[in-house]
C-alpha positions in Angstrom: 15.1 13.0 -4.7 12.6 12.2 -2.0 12.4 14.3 1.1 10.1 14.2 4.4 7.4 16.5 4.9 4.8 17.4 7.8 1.6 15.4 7.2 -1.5 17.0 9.2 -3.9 13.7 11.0 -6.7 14.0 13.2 -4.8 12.4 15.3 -1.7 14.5 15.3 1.2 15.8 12.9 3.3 12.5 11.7 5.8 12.8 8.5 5.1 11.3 5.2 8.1 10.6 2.6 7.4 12.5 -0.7 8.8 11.6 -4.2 8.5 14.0 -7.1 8.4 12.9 -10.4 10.7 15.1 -12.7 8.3 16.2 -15.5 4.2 16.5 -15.5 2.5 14.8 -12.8 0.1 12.1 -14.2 -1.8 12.0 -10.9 -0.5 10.7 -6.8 -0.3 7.4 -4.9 -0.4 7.1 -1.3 2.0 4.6 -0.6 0.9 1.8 2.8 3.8 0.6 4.4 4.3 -3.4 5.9 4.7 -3.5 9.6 7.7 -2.4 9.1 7.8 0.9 8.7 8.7 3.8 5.7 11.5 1.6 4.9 14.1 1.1 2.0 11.7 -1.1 0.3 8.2 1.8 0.9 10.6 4.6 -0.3 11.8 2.8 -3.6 8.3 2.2 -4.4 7.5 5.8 -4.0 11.2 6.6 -6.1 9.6 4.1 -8.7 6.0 6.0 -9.2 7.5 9.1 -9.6 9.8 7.7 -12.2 6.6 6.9 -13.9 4.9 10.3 -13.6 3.2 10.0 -10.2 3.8 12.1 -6.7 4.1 9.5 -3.8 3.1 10.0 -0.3 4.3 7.7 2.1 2.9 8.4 5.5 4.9 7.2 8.5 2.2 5.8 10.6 4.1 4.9 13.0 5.0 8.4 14.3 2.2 8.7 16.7 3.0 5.8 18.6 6.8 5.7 18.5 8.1 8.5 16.0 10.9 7.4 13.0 10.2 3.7 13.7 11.9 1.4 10.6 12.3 -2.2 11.9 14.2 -5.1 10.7 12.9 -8.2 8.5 13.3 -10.4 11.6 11.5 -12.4 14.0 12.1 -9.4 17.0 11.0 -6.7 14.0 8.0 -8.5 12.9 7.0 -9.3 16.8 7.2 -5.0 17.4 5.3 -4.4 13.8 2.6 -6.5 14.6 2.1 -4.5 18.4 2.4 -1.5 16.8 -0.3 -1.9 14.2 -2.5 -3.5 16.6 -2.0 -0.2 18.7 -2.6 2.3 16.1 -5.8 0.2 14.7 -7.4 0.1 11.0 -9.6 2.7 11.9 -6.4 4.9 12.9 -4.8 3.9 9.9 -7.6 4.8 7.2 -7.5 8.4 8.9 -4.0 8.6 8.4 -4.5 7.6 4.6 -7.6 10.0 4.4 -5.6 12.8 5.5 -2.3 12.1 3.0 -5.2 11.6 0.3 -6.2 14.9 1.3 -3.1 16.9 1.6 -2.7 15.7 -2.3 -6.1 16.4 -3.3 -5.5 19.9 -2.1 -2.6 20.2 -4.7 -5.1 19.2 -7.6 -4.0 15.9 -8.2 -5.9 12.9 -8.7 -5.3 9.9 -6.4 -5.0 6.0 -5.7 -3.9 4.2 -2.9 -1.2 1.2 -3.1 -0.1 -1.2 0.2 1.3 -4.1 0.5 0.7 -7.1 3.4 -0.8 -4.8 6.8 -0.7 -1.8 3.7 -2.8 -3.9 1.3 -5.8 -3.8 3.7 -5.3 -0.2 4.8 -5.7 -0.2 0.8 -8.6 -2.0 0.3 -10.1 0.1 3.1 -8.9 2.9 1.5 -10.9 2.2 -1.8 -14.5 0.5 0.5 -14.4 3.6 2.6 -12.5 6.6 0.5 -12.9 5.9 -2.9 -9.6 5.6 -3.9 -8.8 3.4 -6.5 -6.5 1.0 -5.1 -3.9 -1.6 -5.4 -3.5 -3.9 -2.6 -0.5 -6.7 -2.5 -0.8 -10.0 -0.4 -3.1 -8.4 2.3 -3.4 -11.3 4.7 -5.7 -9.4 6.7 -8.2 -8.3 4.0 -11.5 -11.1 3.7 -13.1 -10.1 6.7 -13.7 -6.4 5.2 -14.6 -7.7 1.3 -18.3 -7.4 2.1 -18.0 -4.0 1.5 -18.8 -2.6 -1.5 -15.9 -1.1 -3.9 -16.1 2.4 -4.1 -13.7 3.0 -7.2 -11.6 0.2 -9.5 -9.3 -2.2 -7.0 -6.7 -4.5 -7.6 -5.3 -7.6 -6.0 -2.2 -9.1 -6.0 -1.1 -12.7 -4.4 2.0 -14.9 -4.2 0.1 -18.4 -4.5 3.0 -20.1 -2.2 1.6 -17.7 0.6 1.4 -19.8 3.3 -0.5 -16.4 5.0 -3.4 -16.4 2.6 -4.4 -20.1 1.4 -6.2 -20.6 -2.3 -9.8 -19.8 -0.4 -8.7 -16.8 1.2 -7.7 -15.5 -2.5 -11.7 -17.1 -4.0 -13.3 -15.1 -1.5 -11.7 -11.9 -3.4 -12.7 -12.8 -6.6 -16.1 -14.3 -5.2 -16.6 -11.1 -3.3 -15.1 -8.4 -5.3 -16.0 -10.0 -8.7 -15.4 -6.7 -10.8 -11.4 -6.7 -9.1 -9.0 -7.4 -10.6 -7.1 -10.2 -9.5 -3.5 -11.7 -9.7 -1.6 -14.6 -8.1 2.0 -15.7 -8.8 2.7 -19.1 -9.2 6.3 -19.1 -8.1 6.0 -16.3 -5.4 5.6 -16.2 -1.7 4.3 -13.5 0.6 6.1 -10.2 0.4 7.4 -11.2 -3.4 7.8 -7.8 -4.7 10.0 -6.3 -1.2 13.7 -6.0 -3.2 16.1 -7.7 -3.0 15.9 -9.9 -0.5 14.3 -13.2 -0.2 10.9 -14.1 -0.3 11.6 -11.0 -3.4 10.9 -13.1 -6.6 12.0 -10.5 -9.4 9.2 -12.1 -12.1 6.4 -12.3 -10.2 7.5 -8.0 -8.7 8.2 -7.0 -12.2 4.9 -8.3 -13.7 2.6 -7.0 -11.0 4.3 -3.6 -11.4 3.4 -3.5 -14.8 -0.1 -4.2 -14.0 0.1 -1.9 -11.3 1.3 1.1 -13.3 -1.3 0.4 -16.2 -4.1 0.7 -13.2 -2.6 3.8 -11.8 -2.5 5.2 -15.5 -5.8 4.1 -16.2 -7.6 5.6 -13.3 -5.6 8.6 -12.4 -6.4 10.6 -15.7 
């Protein structure tokens, strides 16, 4: 059962939600959250890694700005998501995912980073600048930071109806970041693997868990 716990930043003291898995630990996964907040959606995914063997650490990033934030998959929710990530800032946000890295570190446990849409960028940053290997689903925002060198193994996965990131946008990965690893989806959409809702295409989540487990077993050893 997952539970909320203090999470230090050098920005201040947020939460994090924190799933145990019931046996050994095979390593820890900090989980990136959409715009949307630590919803549903972020806490089953942390629910699912620890059924797998992993601790996940979902920090609330939100918290500084406006504290227990979880907005709605709607036009009014996205509109507040995207001003409160353009408040807090990547830079803000890869401190944030330093310190949860840390905080697991600490407990001797090796870890990754996984985010998906805004998350899959704070993931990719997390890998370029923290050496985490890292999973990062349909992160619209991520070719301008693919320069960077990767750090430790990364991931990509895309929905290749995603009217966010066109066919080029998803070249430039593999052009850029030619040792990743990366997926598209013919029949999904952006946000594919968010349950169970539409654009949620079960095939195309199902498959790029399995690929996403395998990485986090692989590289967490």
């Amino acid at each position: 059962m997952g539970h909320w716990q203090p999470l230090p930043t050098p920005s201040g003291p947020i939460e994090a939600w924190r799933e145990e898995p019931a046996g050994p630990s095979r390593g820890a996964v900090v989980v990136v959250q959409e715009i949307f907040g630590v919803t549903d959606h972020i806490r089953a995914v942390c629910a699912q890694l620890a059924a797998a063997g992993f601790v996940a650490l979902a920090p609330a990033f939100f918290d500084r700005l406006a504290p227990g934030t979880v907005l709605p998959y709607d036009a009014e929710g996205t509109a507040r998501g995207r001003e409160l990530v353009a408040r807090l800032g990547l830079e803000d946000a890869v401190a944030i995912a330093a310190a949860a890295a840390g905080a697991l570190r600490a407990q001797g446990l090796a870890v990754g980073i996984v985010g998906f849409c805004w998350g899959g960028t704070v993931a990719l940053l997390g890998n370029t600048r923290l050496g985490l290997p890292a999973v990062s689903y349909y992160g619209a925002r991520n070719v301008p930071y693919l320069d960077a060198p990767a750090r430790a193994p990364l991931m990509f996965h895309f929905g290749a109806l995603d009217p966010h990131i066109p066919p080029e946008a998803v070249e430039a990965h593999r052009r850029k970041q030619p040792q990743a690893q990366v997926f598209v989806y013919p029949q999904a959409d952006h946000a594919f693997a968010r349950a169970p809702d539409p654009p949620y295409q079960p095939e195309a989540a199902a498959l790029a868990w399995q690929r996403t487990l395998a990485f986090f077993t692989e590289h967490l050893r």
